[in-house]
C-alpha positions in Angstrom: 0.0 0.0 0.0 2.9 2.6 1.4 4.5 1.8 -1.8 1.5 2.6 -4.5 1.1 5.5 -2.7 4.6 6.4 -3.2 4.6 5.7 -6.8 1.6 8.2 -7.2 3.1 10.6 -5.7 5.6 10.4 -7.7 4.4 9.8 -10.8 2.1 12.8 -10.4 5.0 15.0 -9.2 7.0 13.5 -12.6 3.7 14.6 -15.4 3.5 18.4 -13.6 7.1 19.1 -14.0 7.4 17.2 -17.5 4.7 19.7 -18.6 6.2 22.3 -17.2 9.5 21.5 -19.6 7.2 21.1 -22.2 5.6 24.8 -21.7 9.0 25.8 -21.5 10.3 24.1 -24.7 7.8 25.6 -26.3 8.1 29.4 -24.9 11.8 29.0 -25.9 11.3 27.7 -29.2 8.6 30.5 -29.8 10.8 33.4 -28.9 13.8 31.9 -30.7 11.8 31.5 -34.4 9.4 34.9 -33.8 11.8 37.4 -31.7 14.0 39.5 -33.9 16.9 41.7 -33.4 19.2 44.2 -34.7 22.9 43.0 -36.3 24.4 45.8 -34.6 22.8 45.0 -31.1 24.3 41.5 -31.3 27.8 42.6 -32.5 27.8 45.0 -29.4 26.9 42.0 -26.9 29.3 40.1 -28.7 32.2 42.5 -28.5 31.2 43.5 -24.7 31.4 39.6 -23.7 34.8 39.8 -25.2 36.1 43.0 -23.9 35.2 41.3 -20.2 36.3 37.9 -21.3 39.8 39.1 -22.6 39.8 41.9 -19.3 39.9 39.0 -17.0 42.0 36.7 -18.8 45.0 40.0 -18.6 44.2 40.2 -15.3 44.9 36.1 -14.8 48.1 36.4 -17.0 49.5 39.2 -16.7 48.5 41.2 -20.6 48.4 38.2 -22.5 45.0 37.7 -24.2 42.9 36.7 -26.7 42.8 39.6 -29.7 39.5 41.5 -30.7 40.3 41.8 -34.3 39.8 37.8 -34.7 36.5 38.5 -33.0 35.6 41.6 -35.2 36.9 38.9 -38.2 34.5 36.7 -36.8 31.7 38.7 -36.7 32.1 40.2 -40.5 31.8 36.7 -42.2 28.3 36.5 -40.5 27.0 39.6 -41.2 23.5 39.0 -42.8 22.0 40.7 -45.3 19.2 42.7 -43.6 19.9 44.8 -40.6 17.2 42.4 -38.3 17.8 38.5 -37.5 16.1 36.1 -35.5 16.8 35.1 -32.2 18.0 31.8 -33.1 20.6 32.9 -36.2 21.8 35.2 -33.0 22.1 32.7 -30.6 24.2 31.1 -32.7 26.6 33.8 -34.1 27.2 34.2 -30.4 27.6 30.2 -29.8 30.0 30.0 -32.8 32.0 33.1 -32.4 32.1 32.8 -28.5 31.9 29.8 -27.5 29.6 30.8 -25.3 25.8 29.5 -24.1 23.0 31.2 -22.0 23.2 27.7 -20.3 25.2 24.8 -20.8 23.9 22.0 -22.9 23.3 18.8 -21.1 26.3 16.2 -20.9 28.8 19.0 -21.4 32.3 17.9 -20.4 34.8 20.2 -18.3 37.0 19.4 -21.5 34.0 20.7 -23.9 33.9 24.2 -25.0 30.8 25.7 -24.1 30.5 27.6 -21.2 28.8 30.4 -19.9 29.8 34.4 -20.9 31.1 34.9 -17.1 33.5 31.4 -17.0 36.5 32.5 -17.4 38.0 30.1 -14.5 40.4 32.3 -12.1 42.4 29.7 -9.9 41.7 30.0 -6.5 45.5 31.5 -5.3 45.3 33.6 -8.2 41.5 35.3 -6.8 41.6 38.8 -5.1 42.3 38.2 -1.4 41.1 39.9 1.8 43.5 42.5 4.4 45.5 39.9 6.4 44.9 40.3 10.9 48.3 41.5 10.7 47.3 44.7 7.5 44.4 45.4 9.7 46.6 46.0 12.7 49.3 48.1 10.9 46.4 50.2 9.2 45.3 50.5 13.0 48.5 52.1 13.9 49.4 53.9 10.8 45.9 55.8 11.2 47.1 58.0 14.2 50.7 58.9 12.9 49.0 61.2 10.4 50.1 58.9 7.2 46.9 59.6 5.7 45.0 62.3 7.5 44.0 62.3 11.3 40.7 61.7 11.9 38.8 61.2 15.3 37.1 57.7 14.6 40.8 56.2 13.2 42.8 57.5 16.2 39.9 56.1 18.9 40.4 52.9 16.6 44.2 53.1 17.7 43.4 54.2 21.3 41.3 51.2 22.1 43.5 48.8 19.7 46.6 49.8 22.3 44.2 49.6 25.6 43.5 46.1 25.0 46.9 45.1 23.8 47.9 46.6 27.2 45.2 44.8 29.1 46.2 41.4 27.6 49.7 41.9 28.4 50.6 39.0 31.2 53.6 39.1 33.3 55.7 35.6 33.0 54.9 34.9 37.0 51.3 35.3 35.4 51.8 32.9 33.0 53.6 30.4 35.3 50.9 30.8 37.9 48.1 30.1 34.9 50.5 27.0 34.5 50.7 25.5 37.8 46.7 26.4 38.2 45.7 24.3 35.5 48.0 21.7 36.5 46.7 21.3 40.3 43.0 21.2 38.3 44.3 18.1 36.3 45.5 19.4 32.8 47.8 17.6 30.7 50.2 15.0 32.3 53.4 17.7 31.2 
C-alpha cells in the first residue's frame, strides 16, 4: 500500500514538471523563431562579452590575451543581409564566435567548449584576497601617525586597539601561575 502511494506521488510529481518543460520548450522555441533583433545590437553584446572575457584573462596572465580583431573577423563573415535576425541565427553567431551558451547544454564535459559568458575560470591562489589580521593592525597604527590624514574615529580605533593590547599583556609569573593552576586542576600529564 505505502508503496503505491509512493509511486503516485511520484508519478504525479513526474507529469506536472514534465509539462512544465514542455511549456518551456515551447516558450523558448517560440521566442527563438518569432523574436528579432538588430545586427548591430548583437555585434555590441558580442564585442562587450569579449572585452570582459579578454579583461579577465589579462588580469589572470599578466596582458596576455585573446585579440578582438579575430572576434571583429569573426563577426564580419556573419554579417546578414538585412539589418534584423532572428533570435535563433543570433544565438548562434554568439555560440559560434564565443563559445559561449545562455546555459550549458546537457552532458557537457569540463573538456568541452561551451561555457557560460562569465567562465572564465580564475584559480583559487590567483583570486583577489582579503586585508591579512596582521594589515588590519598596521592600518590601526598607521591611522594615528597622520600617514593619511587624522581623523577622530581612526585614532579612537588606535586608542582602544593599544588599551586592549595593554590589558592582555601577562607578566611571565602570570603565565607560570596560569600554568601550575591548570595543572593542580588536572591538565595535561606535562
Amino acid at each position: 500500500r505505502n508503496l503505491w502511494d509512493v509511486t503516485k506521488v511520484l508519478e504525479h510529481r513526474w507529469e506536472s514538471h514534465a509539462i512544465a518543460a514542455e511549456r518551456a520548450n515551447d516558450a523558448l522555441a517560440s521566442m527563438k523563431n518569432e523574436m528579432e533583433v538588430r545586427w548591430t545590437d548583437v555585434e555590441n553584446f558580442v564585442e562587450l562579452i569579449a572585452r570582459d572575457r579578454s579583461r579577465k584573462e589579462k588580469k589572470r596572465l599578466n596582458g596576455a590575451s585573446s585579440d578582438d580583431w579575430e572576434i571583429r573577423g569573426e563577426l564580419d563573415k556573419r554579417t546578414p543581409e538585412t539589418s534584423m535576425i532572428s533570435w535563433a541565427s543570433a544565438l548562434k553567431v554568439i555560440r559560434d564566435v564565443l563559445g559561449i551558451y545562455p546555459h550549458l547544454p546537457n552532458g557537457t564535459s569540463p573538456g568541452h567548449k561551451g561555457q557560460t559568458e562569465s567562465s572564465v575560470h580564475v584559480p583559487l591562489m590567483g583570486r583577489a584576497k582579503g586585508t591579512t589580521y596582521e594589515e588590519k593592525v598596521q592600518s590601526i597604527l598607521d591611522a594615528g601617525s597622520g600617514a593619511k590624514g587624522n581623523n577622530g574615529k581612526s585614532t579612537k580605533r588606535k586608542v582602544r586597539y593599544e588599551e586592549n593590547v595593554i590589558k592582555k599583556r601577562k607578566t611571565a609569573a602570570e603565565d607560570k601561575e596560569f600554568y601550575d593552576e591548570m595543572l593542580r586542576q588536572g591538565g595535561s600529564s606535562a
